[in-house]
C-alpha positions, 0 to 999 in steps of 0.5 A, spaced: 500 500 500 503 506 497 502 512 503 502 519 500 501 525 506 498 532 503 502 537 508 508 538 511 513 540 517 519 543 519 523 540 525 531 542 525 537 542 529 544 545 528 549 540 528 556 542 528 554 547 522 549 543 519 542 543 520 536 538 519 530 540 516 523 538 514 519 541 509 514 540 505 510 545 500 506 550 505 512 551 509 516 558 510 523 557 512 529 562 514 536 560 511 542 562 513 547 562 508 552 559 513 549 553 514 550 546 511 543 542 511 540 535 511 534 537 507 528 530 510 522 530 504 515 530 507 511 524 506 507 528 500 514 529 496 515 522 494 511 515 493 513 509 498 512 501 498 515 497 502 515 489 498 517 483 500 522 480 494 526 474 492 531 479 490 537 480 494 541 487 493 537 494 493 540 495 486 537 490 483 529 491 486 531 499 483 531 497 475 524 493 477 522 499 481 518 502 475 513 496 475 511 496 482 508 503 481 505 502 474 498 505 475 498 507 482 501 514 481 500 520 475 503 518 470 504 527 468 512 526 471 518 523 469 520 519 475 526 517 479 527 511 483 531 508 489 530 502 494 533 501 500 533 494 504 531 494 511 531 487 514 526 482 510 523 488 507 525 493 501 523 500 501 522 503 495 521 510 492 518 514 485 519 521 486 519 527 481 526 530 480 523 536 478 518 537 483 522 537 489 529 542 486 522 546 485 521 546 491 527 547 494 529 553 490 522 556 493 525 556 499 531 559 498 536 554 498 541 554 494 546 547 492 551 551 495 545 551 502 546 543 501 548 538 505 544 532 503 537 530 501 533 524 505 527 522 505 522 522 511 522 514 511 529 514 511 530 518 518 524 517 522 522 510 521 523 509 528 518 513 532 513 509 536 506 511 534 503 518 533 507 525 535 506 532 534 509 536 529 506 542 528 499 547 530 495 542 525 499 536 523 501 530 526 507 524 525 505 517 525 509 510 523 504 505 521 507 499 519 513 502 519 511 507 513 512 515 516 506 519 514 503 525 515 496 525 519 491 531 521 493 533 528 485 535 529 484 527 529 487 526 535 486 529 542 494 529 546 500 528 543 506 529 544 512 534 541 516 530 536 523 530 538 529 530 533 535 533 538 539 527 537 536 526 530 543 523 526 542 522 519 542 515 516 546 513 509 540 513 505 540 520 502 538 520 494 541 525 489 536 529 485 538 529 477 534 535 473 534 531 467 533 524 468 530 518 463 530 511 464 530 506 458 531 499 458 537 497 457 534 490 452 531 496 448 537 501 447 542 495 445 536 492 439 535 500 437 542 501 436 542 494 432 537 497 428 539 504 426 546 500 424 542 497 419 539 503 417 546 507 416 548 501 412 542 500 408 542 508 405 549 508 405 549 504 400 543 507 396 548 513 397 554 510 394 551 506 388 549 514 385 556 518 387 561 512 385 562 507 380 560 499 381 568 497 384 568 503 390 561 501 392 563 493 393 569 496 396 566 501 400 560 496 402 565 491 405 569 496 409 562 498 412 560 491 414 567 489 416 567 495 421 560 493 424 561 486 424 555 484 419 554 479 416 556 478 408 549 479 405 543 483 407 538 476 408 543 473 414 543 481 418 534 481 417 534 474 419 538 476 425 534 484 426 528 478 426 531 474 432 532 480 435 525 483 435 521 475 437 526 476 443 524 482 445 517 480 444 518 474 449 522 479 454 516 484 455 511 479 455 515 475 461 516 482 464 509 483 464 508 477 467 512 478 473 509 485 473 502 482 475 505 477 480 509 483 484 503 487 483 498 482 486 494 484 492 497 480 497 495 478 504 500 480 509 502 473 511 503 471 503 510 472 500 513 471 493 517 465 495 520 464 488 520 467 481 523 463 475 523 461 468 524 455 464 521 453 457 516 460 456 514 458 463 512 463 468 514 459 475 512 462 482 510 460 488 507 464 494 507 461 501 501 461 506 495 461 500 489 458 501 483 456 496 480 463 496 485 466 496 488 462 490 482 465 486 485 472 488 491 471 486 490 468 479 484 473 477 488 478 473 491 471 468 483 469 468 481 475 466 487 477 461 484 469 458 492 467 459 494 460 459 496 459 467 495 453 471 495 452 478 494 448 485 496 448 492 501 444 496 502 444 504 499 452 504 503 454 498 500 455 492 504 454 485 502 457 479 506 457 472 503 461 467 505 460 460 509 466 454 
């Protein structure tokens, strides 16, 4: 479940010439351009799940990260991407670049002001239960996701306190120009323009020069691309390409499903495998019911799938 506040807080502290500040859009700040800060994004700054994957680096959950959030966030930004691992968990982030440097600049900090930017998560995690933060606003931790929450919903709380706050190791760089593109698509769009460059050069040759020098331009052209000797074996190989491509984006979507199925709290992917155009996974602590919600979408999207429980694990393999 992705968590996303409406306002925000300011809470600093000055520490050995650096300060930590909290903010969000309706804050007003006083900077002193003497001090370093460690700027905390509230919660209404970025979107945030915490997912349970057989994935053992952060990195790696990164370049899947776009999947988990198709269709639960706008689709009017162009977003950046980080994760970070927390015991049996990750916690991953989507947030716009552009939106944020907006903000920070509005408040009249400058990169020179700048020490390092972290997310609320990150830094506040581990208060227990629900804090003041502000006149109208609240803090609170549920199941370990930070949030921002109405102060009026509550009657007694007490002041937040970020006194011995030490900022973690989880700050995130923010990049005003940023687009992530699957690497299987930049390699088969790169083969596809060498073609395109070989296929016109020729056209262009055979009308500038004469029979010999394109034979011998076509050559040096071939040899410098490491193509193949004639066109039909290169059209064959750009064919081969292409049904990769198709069978890589249909086991992506797949997988997508699966990390974006609305499991229980108890349920998790134990395993995620592929072998002959066959889709595996397994899910541990899955009844019969649950076993229909599970495999919905596939019934829906009228995919070839098959699946049985075994000992409260459901096995379910779904076919390319």
């Amino acid at each position: 479940m992705i968590y996303k506040a409406n306002k925000g807080i300011i809470l600093s502290l000055v520490f050995k010439q650096q300060q930590n500040i909290y903010i969000d859009i309706k804050t007003n700040i006083d900077i002193n351009s003497k001090i370093k800060y460690n700027i905390i994004l509230s919660p209404s700054l970025y979107w945030v799940k915490k997912v349970s994957l057989p994935i053992k680096h952060a990195r790696d959950v990164k370049k899947i990260a776009h999947t988990l959030f198709e269709g639960t966030i706008p689709e009017d930004a162009a977003y950046s991407y980080h994760a970070y691992k927390k015991e049996d968990s990750f916690f991953v982030f989507a947030y716009d670049d552009k939106k944020i440097l907006s903000l920070i600049e509005s408040k009249g900090i400058t990169t020179a002001n700048i020490n390092a930017i972290y997310f609320a998560q990150s830094e506040l995690d581990t208060m227990q239960g629900t804090y003041k933060a502000n006149d109208t606003e609240a803090l609170h931790v549920k199941d370990g996701i930070v949030i921002v929450l109405p102060l009026k919903w509550f009657q007694t709380l007490q002041l937040v306190n970020v006194a011995d706050l030490k900022p973690s190791k989880e700050k995130i760089k923010l990049q005003q120009f940023h687009h992530f593109i699957d690497s299987g698509i930049i390699v088969k769009a790169i083969v596809f323009l060498i073609l395109l460059i070989v296929v016109f050069s020729v056209e262009l040759f055979i009308y500038k020069h004469q029979k010999d020098q394109i034979v011998k331009q076509k050559d040096e052209l071939f040899a410098k691309y490491h193509l193949k000797p004639t066109m039909m074996q290169n059209k064959a190989i750009l064919s081969d390409y292409e049904r990769v491509y198709k069978i890589q984006k249909r086991i992506r979507k797949t997988i997508a499903s699966f990390l974006k199925a609305n499991l229980n709290k108890d349920e998790k992917i134990e395993q995620i495998s592929y072998q002959n155009k066959v889709v595996r996974v397994v899910i541990s602590h899955v009844n019969k019911e649950d076993e229909k919600r599970i495999i919905a979408p596939f019934y829906q999207q009228k995919r070839m799938y098959k699946s049985h429980i075994s000992r409260g694990k459901l096995y379910v393999e779904v076919t390319i």
